[in-house]
N, C-alpha and C positions, 0 to 999 in steps of 0.2 A: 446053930445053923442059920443064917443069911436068907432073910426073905429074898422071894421072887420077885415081888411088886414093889412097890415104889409108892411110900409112907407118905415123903415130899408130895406127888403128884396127886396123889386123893386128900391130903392137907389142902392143899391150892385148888383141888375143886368145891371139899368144903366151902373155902372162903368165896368162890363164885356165886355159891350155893345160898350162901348166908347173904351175900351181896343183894341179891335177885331178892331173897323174902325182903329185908328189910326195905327194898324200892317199893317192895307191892304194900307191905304193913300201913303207911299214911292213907293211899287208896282205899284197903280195908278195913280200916278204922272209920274212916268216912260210910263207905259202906254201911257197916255197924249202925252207925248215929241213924241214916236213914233209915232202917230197916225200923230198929226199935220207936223212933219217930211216927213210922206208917202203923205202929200198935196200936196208937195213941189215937185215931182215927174214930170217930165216936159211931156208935151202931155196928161195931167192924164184927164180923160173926166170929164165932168160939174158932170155927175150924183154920180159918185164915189166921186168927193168932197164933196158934199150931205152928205153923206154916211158918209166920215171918220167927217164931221164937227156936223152930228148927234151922231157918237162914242165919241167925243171929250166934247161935251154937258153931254151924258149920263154918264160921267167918273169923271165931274165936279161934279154932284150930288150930291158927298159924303159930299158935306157943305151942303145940305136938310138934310141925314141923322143926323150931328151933331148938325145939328137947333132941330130937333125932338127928342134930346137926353135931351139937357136942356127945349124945354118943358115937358117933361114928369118928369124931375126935378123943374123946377118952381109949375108945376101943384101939385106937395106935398105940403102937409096941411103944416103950419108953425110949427115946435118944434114934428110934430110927428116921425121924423127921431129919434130923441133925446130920445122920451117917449120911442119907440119901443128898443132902445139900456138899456133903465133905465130898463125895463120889461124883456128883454134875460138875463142882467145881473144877473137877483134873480134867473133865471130858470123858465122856462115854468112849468105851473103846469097841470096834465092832465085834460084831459076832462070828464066831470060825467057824468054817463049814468045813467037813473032811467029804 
């Protein structure tokens, strides 16, 4: 039985998807450095380290988001990327209304 959706088009969002994290990854690596920098602040009280070692956590994440990017890629059917490319190739054909 023939999917409904279109394998191709959530492929090519992925790669939008992956495009956008990896433009923010430099920005939040940087991030990062500061964050753990401002620990380093001498007298800095316990609960503020807390704080910046929770920012520093939250900032790491962005390797969740790229895990969720190749499941949402493994999770495609096997060859329907493929069909879906063989199928836009001819042209869509419209929809019939009775």
């Amino acid at each position: 039985m023939p999917i409904k959706w279109s394998a191709l088009l959530v492929s090519e969002a992925m790669d939008m998807v992956e495009d956008l994290v990896n433009q923010a990854a430099e920005p939040l690596e940087q991030a990062r450095i500061v964050a753990n920098e401002a620990r380093k602040m001498p007298n800095l009280p316990q609960y503020l380290d807390q704080r910046l070692v929770h920012l520093v956590c939250d900032i790491e994440r962005i390797d969740y988001i790229k895990s969720a990017i190749k499941a949402v890629r493994s999770d495609l059917p096997a060859g329907a990327i493929e069909a879906d490319r063989r199928t836009a190739s001819h042209g869509r054909q419209p929809v019939l209304v009775s």
